[in-house]
C-alpha positions in Angstrom: -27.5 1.1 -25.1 -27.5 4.7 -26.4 -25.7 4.8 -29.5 -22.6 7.5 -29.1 -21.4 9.9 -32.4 -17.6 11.2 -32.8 -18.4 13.8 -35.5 -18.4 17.9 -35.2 -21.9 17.4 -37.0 -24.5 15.5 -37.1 -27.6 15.1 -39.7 -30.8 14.6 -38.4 -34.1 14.6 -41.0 -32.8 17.0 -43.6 -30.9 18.8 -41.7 -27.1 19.0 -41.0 -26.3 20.5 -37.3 -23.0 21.5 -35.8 -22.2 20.1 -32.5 -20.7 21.6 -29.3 -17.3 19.8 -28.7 -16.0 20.9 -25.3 -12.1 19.9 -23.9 -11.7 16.1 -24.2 -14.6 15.6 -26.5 -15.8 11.5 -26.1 -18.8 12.0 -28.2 -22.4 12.9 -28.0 -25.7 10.4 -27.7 -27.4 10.4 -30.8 -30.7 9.6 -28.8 -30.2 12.6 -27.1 -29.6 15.1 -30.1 -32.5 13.3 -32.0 -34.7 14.4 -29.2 -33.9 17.9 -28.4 -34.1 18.1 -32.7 -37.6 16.6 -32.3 -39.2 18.9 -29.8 -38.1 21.7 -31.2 -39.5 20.5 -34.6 -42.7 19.7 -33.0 -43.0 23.3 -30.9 -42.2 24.9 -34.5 -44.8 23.4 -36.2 -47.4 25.0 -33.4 -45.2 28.6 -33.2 -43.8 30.7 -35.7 -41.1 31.3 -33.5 -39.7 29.7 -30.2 -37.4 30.8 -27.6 -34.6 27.9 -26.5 -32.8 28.4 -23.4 -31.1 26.4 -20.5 -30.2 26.2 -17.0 -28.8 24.0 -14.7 -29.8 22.6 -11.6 -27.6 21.7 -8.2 -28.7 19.8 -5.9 -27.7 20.2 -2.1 -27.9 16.2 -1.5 -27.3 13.4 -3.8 -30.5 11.5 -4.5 -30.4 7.8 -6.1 -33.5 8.7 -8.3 -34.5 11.9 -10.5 -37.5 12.8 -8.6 -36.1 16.2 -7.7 -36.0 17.3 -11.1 -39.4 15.9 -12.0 -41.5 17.8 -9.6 -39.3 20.6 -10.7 -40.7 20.3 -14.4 -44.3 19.8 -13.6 -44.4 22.8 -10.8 -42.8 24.9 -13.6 -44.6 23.6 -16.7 -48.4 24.3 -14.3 -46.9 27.7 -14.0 -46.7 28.4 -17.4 -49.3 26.9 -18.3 -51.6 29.4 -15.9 -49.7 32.0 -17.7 -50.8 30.9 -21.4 -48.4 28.4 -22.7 -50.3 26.0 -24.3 -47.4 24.1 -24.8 -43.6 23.6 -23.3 -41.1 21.5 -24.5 -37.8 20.3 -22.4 -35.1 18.1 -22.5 -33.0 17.5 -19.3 -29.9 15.2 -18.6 -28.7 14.0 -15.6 -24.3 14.0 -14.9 -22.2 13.2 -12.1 -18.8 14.4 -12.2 -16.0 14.1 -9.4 -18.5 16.0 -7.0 -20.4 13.5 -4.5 -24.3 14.8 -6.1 -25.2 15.1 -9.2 -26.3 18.0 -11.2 -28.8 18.3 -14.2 -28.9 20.3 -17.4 -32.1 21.5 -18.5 -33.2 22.8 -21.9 -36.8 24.6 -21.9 -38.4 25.4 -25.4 -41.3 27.8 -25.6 -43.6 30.2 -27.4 -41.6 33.3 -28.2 -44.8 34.7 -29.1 -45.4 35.2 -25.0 -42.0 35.4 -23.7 -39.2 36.7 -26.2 -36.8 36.5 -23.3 -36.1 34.1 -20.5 -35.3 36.2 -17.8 -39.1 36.5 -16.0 -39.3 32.7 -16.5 -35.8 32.1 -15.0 -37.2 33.7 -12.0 -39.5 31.5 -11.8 -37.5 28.5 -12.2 -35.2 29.6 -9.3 -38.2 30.2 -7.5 -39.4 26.4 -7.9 -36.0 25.0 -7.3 -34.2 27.1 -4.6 -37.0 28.1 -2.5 -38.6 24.4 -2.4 -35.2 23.6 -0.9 -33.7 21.5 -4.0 -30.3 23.7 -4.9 -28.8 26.2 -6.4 -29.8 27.1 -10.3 -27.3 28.7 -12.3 -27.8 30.2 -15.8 -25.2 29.8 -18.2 -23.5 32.9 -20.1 -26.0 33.4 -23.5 -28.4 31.4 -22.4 -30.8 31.7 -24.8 -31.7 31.6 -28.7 -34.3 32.7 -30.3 -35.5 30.8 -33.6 -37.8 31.4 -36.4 -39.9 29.0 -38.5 -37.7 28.8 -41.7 -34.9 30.3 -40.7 -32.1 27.5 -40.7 -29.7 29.8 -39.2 -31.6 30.6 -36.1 -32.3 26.8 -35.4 -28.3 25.7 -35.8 -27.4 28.1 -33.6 -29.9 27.1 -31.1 -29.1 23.5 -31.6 -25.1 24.0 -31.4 -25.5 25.3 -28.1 -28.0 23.0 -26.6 -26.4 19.9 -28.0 -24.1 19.8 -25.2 -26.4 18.4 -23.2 -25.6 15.4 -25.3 -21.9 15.5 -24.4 -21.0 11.2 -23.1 -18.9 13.1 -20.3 -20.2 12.3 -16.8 -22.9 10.3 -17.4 -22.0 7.2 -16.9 -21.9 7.6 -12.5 -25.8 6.7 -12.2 -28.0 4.0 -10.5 -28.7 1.2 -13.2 -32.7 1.8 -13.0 -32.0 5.6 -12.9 -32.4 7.3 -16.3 -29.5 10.1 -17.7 -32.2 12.0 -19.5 -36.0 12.9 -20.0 -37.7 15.0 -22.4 -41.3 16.5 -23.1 -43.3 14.3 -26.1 -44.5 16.9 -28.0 -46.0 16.0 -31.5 -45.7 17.8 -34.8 -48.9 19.6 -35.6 -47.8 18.7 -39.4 -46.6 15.0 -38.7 -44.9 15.1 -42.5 -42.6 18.1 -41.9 -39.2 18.5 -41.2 -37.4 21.2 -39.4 -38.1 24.5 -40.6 -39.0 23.3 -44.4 -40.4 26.4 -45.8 -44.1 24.4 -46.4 -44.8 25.0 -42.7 -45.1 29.1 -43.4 -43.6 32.1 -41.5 -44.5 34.5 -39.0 -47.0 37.4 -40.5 
């Protein structure tokens, strides 16, 4: 069982992050924060800077199993990959509120190095969800965040808003064997650091 916080913040590594409390805050899943915390560790330790944004995904049918999303992620991560990504990190959560199908929130983390904005690989996204017949994807207002390699600022701000994909709200409606959450397992190129500790350098 996923292990739930009741805190505004939360500290992870070295590192003291702010959380995203909505309306009738119940908590977050720590296993959840540590992970989006961890892939954007490990895409920092490849890229000076990274571009965090999310979007979610609505489905026109219920499905008992996740598989929608999943060929979603690897049509999308092949595409970017073509396009010179070496690397993409994600984090998505699967929630069922009153609505008879669930929905999913998806974080993407990238090289801002190649994209500095999300808008062409939104596009994209909608591309490989609406047209292959899955739903409707929406983008949420500010969407985005960019963040720097040793600037803490940049990093909270990005991890404030992305933590509500955490939130215990609405995911508890789920098959037993179905999972509430995925993310990429990308490693740290410097397995020793933490987030954005100035030994990992800066952008030239």
């Amino acid at each position: 069982m996923k292990k739930i916080i009741k805190a505004t913040r939360v500290n992870i590594g070295e590192n003291a992050f702010k959380l995203y409390c909505a309306p009738r805050f119940r908590g977050h899943y720590l296993e959840i924060l540590e992970r989006l915390a961890d892939q954007m560790n490990a895409m920092l330790s490849y890229h000076c800077k990274i571009l965090v944004f999310r979007i979610d995904l609505r489905l026109n049918e219920y499905t008992c199993d996740n598989k929608p999303v999943t060929d979603f992620v690897n049509r999308l991560r092949k595409h970017l990959r073509a396009a010179g990504h070496k690397r993409v990190g994600y984090i998505w959560v699967r929630e069922h509120d009153s609505s008879c199908k669930q929905h999913y929130h998806m974080t993407l983390i990238i090289d801002a190095n190649r994209n500095q904005h999300p808008h062409n690989i939104i596009e994209k996204a909608k591309y490989y969800w609406e047209n292959w017949g899955c739903g409707h994807l929406y983008v949420p207002t500010s969407c985005y965040r960019l963040v720097r390699r040793g600037d803490p600022d940049s990093l909270g701000r990005a991890f404030e808003r992305n933590s509500y994909l955490a939130k215990v709200k609405t995911k508890a409606r789920r098959p037993m064997a179905t999972n509430d959450f995925s993310a990429s397992r990308l490693k740290p190129k410097v397995q020793s650091c933490e987030l954005l500790l100035p030994v990992i350098g800066r952008c030239a």
